[in-house]
N, C-alpha and C positions, 0 to 999 in steps of 0.2 A: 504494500500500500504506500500512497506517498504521505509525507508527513519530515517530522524531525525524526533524524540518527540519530542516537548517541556511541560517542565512539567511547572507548575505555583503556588506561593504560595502565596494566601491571609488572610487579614485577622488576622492576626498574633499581636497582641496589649501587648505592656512590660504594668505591674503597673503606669506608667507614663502617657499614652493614648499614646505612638511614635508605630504605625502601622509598621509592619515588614517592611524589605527593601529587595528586590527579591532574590530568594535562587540563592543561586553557583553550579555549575554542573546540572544546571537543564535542559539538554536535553540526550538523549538516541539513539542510532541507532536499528532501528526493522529491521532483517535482515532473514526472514523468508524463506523457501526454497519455489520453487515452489510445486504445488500440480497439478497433471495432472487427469483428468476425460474422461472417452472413450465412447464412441459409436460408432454404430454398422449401418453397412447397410441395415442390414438384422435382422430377430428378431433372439433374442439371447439363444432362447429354444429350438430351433431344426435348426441350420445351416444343410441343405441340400448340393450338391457339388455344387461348380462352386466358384465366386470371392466374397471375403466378405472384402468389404473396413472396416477398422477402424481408426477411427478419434480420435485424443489423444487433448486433449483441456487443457491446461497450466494457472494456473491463475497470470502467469506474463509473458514478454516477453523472449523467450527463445534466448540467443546469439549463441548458436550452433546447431550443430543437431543430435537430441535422435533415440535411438534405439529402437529396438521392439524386442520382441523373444517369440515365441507361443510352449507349449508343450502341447500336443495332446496324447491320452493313444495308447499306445503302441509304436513305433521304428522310423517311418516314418511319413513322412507330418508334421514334428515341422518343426520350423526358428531358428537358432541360431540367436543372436544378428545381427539385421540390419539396414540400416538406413532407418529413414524417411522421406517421401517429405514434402516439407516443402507446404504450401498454401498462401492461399491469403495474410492472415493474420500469424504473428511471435509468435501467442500463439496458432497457430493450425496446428499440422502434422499428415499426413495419411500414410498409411501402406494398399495395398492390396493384400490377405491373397487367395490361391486358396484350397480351399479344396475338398478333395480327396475321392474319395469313399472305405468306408473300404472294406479291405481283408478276413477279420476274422484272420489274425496274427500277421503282425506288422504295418499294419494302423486300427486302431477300434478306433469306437464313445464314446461320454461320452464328464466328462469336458474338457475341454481346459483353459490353463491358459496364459492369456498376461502378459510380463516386459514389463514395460517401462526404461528404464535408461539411463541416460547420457546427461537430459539434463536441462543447467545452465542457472540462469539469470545474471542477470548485476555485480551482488556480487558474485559468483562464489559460489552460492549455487545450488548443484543437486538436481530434484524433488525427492521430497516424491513419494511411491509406489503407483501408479495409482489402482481408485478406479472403481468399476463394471468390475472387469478383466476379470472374466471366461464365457466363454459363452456355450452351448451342442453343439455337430454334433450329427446329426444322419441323417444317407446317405443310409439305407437299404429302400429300395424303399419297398409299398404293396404290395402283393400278392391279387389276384382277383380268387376267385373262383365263375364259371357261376351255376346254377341252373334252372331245367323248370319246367313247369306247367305240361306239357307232357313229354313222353317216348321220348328220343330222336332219337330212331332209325327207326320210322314208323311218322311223326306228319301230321296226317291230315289237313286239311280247319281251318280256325279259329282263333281264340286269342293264340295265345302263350306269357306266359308270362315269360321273360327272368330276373332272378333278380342274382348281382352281390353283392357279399359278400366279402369285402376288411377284411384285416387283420388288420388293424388301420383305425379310424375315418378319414373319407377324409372331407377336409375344402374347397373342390373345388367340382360343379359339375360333375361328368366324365357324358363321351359321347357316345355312341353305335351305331355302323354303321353293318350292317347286307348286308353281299353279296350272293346273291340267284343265283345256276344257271339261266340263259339265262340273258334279258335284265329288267326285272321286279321283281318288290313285292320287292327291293332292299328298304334300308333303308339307305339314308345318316346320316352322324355323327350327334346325335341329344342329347338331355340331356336328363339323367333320371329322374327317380322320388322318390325323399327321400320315406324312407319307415317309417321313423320314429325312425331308427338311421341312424347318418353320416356313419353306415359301410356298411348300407346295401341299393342298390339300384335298382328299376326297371324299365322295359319297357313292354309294350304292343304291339305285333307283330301281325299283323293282318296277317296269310298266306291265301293267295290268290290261284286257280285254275291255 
């Protein structure tokens, strides 16, 4: 914590044995800046769109209130310098950040870089530059390309087997719902089946008479 040292000196014995008598100036004031550390609501490799809270954590009590400012690669969807909500606690402020889905001209993915600035403890020292600042977007949604077992333009009785090929590994099961003319052999939303990579995934369609 900052505050006064005190220093101390013993030990100290003249030719005579008289043992030292305690030093002069012997305290100090540690007046150290704060240091602020951030995390993230969301993981910090691939921000998707929508609200991404970040929490700026202080390792002293902050007497005012700091700012945030995010630049983002390309024109759009940065913050210039803004304030923070302050929370429960005086060494912790939030900031939520909505992010945008790129354009491909002046909102595009990649790093992003957070400031923090502007904010002081009790000795009117400003934080040091917050650390784990940058986090990725990436907001281009997969692509899903369908494939069958059969010709699609005559598919008799039988197994068909429907297999979906995304363009990036999915970390989520996707789901396949299949609408038949009339009231049957319909297939509610149901989960695939890994095929042995996250990109590629199938189902088996029983068509019915």
């Amino acid at each position: 914590s900052n505050g006064t040292a005190t220093v101390t000196i013993d030990g100290g014995q003249d030719a005579a044995g008289n043992a030292n008598q305690p030093a002069t100036s012997n305290t100090f004031t540690i007046n150290a800046p704060p240091t602020a550390t951030l995390t993230y609501s969301r993981s910090t490799s691939g921000g998707s769109t929508g609200q991404l809270t970040i929490t700026a954590t202080f390792s002293a009590v902050i007497v005012n209130t700091p700012s945030i400012a995010f630049n983002r690669p390309g024109t759009l969807n940065d913050v210039s310098s803004t304030a923070m909500a302050s929370s429960s606690t005086a060494t912790a402020w939030t900031f939520a950040y909505n992010i945008l889905e790129q354009n491909g001209s002046n909102i595009l993915d990649g790093l992003t870089t957070v400031t923090i600035t502007g904010a002081q403890d009790a000795g009117a020292n400003e934080n040091e530059p917050a650390t784990n600042n940058t986090f990725t977007i990436d907001t281009i949604r997969p692509t899903v390309s369908l494939t069958y077992s059969k010709p699609t333009t005559a598919v008799d009785v039988g197994n068909l087997t429907l297999t979906a090929t995304f363009s990036e590994s999915s970390v989520t099961t996707p789901t396949i719902a299949i609408d038949r003319p009339g009231s049957g052999n319909d297939v509610a939303p149901t989960a695939m089946t890994w095929s042995g990579s996250s990109a590629v995934w199938s189902l088996v369609y029983n068509v019915s008479r």
